[in-house]
N, C-alpha and C positions, 0 to 999 in steps of 0.2 A: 530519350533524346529531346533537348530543347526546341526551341524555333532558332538557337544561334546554334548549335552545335551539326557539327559533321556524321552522317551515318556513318557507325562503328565498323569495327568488323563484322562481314558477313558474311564466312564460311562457319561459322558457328549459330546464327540466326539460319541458313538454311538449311544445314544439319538438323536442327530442331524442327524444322516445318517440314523437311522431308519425311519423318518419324510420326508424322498427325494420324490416327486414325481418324477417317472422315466418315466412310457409310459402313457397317459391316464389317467386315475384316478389310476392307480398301483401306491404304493409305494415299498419302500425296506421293510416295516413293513409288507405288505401283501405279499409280492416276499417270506421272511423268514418265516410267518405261513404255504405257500403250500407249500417248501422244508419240514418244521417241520414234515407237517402230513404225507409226501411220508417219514421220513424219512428209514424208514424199507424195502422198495424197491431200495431205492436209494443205500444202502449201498451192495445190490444185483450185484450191477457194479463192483462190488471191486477197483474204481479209476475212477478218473476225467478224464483220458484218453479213459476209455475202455466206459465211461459216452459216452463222443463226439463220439468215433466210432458207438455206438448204436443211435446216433444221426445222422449219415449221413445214415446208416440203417433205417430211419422212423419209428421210437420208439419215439412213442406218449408222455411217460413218459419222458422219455430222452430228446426231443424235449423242452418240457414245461420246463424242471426243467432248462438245458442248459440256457434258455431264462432269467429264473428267479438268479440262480446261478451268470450268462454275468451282468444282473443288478446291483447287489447286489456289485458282483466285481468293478463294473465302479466306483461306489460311495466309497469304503471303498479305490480304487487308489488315486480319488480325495484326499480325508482327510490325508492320509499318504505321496504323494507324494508333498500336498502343505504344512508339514512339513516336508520334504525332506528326510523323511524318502521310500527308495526306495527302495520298494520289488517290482520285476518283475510279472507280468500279469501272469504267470505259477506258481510262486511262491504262490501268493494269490487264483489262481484257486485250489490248492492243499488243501491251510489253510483251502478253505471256504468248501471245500468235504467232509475235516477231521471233520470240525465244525458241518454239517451237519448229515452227513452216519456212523460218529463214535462215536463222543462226544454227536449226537444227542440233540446239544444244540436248545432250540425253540430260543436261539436270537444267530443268528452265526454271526452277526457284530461285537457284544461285546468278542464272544469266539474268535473269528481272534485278537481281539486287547491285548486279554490278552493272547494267545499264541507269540503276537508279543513283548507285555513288560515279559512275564515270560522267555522265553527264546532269551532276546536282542536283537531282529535281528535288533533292528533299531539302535546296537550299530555302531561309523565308522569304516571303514576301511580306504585305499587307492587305490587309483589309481595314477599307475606310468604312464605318458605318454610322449615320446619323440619329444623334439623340436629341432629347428637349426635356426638359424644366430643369437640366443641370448649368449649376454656378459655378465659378471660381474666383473662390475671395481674392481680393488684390488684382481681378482680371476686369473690374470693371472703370472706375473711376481714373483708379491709378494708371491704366493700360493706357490713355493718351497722355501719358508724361514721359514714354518710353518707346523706342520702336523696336524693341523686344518682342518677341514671340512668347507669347503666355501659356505655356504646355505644363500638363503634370503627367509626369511618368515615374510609378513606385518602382525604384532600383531592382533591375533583375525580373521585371513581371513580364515584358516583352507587349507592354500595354502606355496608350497615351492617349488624353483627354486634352483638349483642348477650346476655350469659347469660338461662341459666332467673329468670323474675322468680318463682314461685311464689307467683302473686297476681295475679287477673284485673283488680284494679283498677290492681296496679302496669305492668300487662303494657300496656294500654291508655293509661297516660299514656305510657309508653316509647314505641308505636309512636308518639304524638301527636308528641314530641319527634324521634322519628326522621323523620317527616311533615316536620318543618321542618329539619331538616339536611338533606335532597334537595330542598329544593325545590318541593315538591307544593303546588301551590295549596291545591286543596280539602280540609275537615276531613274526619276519618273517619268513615265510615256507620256510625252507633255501635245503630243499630237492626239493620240486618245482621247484625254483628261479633255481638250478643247475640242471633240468633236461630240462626244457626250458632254459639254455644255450647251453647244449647242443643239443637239438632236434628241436630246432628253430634257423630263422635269426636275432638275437635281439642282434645283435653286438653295435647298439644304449647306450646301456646299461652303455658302457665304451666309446663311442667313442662321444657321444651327450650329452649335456645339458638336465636336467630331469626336467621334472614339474611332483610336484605330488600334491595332493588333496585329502584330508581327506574327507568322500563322505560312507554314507548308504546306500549301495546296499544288495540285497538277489535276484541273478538272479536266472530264473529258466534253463538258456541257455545263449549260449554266448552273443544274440542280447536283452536279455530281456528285458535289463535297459539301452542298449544303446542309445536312443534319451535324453534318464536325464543323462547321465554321457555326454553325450558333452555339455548338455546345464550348467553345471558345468565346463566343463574343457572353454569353450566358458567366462563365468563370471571371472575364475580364469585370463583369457590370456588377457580380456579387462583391470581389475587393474593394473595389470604388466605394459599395454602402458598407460595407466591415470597418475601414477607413473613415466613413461620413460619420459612421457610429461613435465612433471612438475617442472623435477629436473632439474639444469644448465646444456647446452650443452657440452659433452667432445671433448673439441677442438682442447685441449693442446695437444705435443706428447708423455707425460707421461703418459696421461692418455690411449691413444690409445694404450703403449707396455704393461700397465698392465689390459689390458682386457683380459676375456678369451675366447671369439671370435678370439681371433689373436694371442693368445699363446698356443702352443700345439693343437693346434686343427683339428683335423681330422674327424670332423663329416662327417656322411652320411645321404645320402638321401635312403637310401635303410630300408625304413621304413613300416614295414608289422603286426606288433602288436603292443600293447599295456598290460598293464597289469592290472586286475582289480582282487586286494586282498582285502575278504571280512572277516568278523566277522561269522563265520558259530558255532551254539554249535554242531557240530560234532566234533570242536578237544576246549579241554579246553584251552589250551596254544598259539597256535598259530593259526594264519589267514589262512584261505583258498583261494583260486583264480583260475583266472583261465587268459591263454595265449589269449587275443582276437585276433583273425584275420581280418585286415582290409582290408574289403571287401564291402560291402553293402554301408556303407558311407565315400568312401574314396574320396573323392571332401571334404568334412565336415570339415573330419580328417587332411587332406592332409593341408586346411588353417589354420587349429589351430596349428599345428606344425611347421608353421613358423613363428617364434614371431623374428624380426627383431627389437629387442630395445638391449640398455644396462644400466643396473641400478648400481646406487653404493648408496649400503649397508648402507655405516658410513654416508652418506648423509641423509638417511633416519631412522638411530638414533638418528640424532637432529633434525629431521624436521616432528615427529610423528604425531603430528597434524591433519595436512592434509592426511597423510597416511588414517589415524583412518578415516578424515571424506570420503578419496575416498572409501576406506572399505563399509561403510554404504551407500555410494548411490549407490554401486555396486546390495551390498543384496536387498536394497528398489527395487530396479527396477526389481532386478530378481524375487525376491517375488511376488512382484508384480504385473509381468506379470504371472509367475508362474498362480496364483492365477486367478486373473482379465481375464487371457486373455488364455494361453496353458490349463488349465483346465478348463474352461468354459465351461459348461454346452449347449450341440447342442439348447435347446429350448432357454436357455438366450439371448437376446439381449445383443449389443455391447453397452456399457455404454462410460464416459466420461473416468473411470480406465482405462478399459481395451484399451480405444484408446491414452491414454498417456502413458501406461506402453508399451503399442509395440509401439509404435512411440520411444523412449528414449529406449529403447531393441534394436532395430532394427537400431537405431542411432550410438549406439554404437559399433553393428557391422563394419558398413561404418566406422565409429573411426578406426576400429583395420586394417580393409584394409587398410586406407591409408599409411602403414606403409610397406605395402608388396615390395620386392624389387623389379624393371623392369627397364629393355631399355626405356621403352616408359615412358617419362617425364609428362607423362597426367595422368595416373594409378591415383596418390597421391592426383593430385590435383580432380580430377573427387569424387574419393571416399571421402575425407574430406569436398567438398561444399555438396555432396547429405547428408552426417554425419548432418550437420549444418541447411540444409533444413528441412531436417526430424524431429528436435531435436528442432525448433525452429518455426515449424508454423503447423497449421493443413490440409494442402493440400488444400486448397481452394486457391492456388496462382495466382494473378493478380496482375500487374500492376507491379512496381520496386522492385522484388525480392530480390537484392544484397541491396537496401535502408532499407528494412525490416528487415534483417538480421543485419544489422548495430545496426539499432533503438534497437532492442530487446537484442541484445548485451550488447549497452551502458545500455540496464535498466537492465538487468540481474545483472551486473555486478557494478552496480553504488556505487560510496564509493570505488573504490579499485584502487590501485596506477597502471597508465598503461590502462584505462578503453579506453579513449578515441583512445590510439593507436591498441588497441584490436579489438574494431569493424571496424575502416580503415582496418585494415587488416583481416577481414574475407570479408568487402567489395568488396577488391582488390580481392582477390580468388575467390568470384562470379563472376568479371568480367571476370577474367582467365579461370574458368568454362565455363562460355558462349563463349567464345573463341574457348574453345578446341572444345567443343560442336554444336558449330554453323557454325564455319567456317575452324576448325580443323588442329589452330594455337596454338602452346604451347611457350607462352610467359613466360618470367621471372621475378622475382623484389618480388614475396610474400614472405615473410616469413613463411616456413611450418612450423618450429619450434614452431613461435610464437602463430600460429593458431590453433594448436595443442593444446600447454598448454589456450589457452582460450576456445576450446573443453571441457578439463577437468575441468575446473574454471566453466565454467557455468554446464555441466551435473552437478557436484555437488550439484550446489546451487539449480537447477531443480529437482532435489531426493529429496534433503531437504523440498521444497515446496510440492510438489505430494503428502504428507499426508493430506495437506488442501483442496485438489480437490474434489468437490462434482459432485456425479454419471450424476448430472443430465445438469452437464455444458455441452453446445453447441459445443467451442471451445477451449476444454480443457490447449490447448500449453498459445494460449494468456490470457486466467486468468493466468496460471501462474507466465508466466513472469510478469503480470500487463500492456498489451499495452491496451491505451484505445485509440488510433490514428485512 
């Protein structure tokens, strides 16, 4: 399920979770028959919190039920959270109390999913999140000839970028407009939005470049959904450089004065929230939210919001294509791993999935560093060859590393204009790799640009292929590419 799409049917998702084994011969079928039979004690607690306190108290009932409850819950995150539908761990602890101690449903999988479709929560919302040293060509010089709103959003990503508006009035119609390019139902909490300008530092707001992200949350607190809303804003901020990659370099000095990285721009680095507005049925009309403070994973945060590219827009309304297909190997991969690999199951074994989808996840990140800005001229090239290692073989390396990378290149990529100079130069950047690596000499002559855009030419074609991967492959990277050397 998307961030627009409605939860499906779900007497068939709860049939599947009821059948889970969780501990031993337990399942979620026998976890919900003993909440069922306790249920008339249980609702004695009056709350799933006052639950857990009589639980650190050694209350036997408490204790079990907790046990069986934590189960029940693990399973029903699974199935919501790998259709992206993301209700928080407090959130769900709540649903599955009420399902139990009140509705006194015997099957509280089914009752949690049909509280979850009767009253929407898995409809989207957004997340505003602030970035810096990104541009948008045509967003800068040109933007005062026009009182357009200057947003890029690639068709179908459920994703938008847009420059510093330096103007809380302008900032506010922008987001309103970006509101309706995803999709969002509800208007925005415009009484919120202006009391966190005032009662916070989120001068970002006017002075910074915004990504936002259309994105199903229902926290229960401010952290609750935070490891799934990076790992979304993390998906959104890899297409944006797959994208940057791809398109012709701006080289020209037209194109450099109408960027909006260098026109008007006064971003800062004095970045301490974020904003996460949700779909709550407590108000019919507009979104609720809430001001996050970055604190716990600010190293995380701190990388995603420096997206160091710049994109132009009209470029990428005649060149949709590719957009569309970076789009889809973005989702495949997240899914992917989503699925295969971050919600895997403790007793599961690592399959053939789950070690190509984080191999190509994990790749992708090394993709987005090499983009970071630094003094030291090694940073780019270090991060793009580990990108390229990781993306392109299964860790078992021996013998001419930089040959292999070649080889698997030209077959990746064979039939396509440029093939031959593509893998020379991811060659060249292994050796510059071992270079900086080994003797901690930082040589010149590779082309980053070009290695880049062959980055995103093969993850592509690599997403494409990974539906044909079978669980039970050995070496999942080389079937795909097809090396039989």
């Amino acid at each position: 399920m998307t961030a627009h799409e409605r939860l499906p049917s779900i007497k068939k998702p709860a049939a599947g979770i009821n059948q889970v084994r969780t501990q031993g011969k337990n399942t979620v079928r026998k976890s919900a028959a003993f909440l069922h039979s306790n249920a008339e004690q249980l609702a004695q607690y009056g709350s799933v919190e006052d639950l857990a306190a009589a639980e650190l108290d050694e209350d036997a009932l408490a204790r079990a039920s907790a046990f069986h409850l934590t189960s029940i819950r693990a399973e029903l995150a699974r199935e919501l959270w790998s259709r992206r539908a993301f209700l928080g761990p407090e959130t769900l602890d709540r649903l599955l109390y009420r399902a139990v101690a009140v509705d006194r449903a015997e099957d509280p999988v089914l009752r949690c999913l049909e509280i979850v479709r009767d009253r929407q929560l898995a409809r989207p919302g957004m997340v505003v999140f602030p970035v810096h040293s990104f541009g948008l060509l045509a967003g800068g010089l040109l933007r005062f000839r026009t009182t357009k709103s200057w947003i890029f959003s690639p068709a179908g990503s459920g994703i938008v970028l847009f420059p510093q508006t330096n103007s809380w009035s302008r900032t506010r119609e922008t987001l309103d407009a970006v509101r309706s390019v995803l999709g969002v139902r509800k208007s925005l909490p415009l009484e919120l939005l202006e009391h966190w300008r005032r009662s916070r530092p989120v001068g970002w707001l006017e002075r910074n470049p915004i990504m936002v992200i259309a994105i199903s949350t229902a926290p229960g607190s401010y952290y609750d959904t935070e490891p799934l809303v990076l790992g979304r804003l993390r998906a959104a901020s890899a297409l944006a450089c797959l994208l940057a990659a791809v398109q012709p370099p701006n080289n020209v000095r037209s194109g450099y004065l109408f960027s909006s990285a260098r026109t008007n721009n006064q971003e800062t680095l004095d970045i301490h929230h974020y904003l996460n507005l949700y779909d709550s049925p407590a108000d019919r009309r507009a979104l609720d939210g809430d001001c996050v403070p970055i604190g716990l994973r600010k190293a995380a945060l701190a990388e995603i919001s420096e997206l160091n590219i710049e994109i132009h827009p009209r470029y990428w309304t005649r060149h949709r294509s590719f957009a569309e297909a970076a789009r889809e190997a973005v989702d495949v991969v997240y899914d992917g791993y989503m699925r295969h690999a971050l919600l895997r199951r403790p007793a599961a074994k690592p399959d053939a999935l789950s070690k190509a989808y984080t191999k190509l996840h994990d790749a992708l990140t090394y993709f987005r560093r090499s983009f970071h800005e630094s003094d030291e001229g090694w940073s780019q090239i270090v991060s793009l060859a580990v990108a390229f290692e990781m993306m392109l073989t299964d860790g078992t390396n021996t013998g001419a590393i930089a040959a292999k990378l070649q080889r698997r290149t030209r077959l990746l990529l064979r039939g396509r204009p440029g093939v031959l100079g593509y893998a020379q130069a991811v060659h060249d950047l292994y050796k510059q790799r071992n270079g900086v690596v080994h003797a901690g000499v930082v040589t010149s002559g590779t082309d980053l640009a070009q290695v880049r855009r062959c980055f995103a030419l093969c993850f592509v074609e690599l997403a494409r292929r990974s539906a044909l991967l079978a669980p039970s492959a050995e070496e999942p990277m080389r079937e795909l590419i097809g090396d039989t050397a």
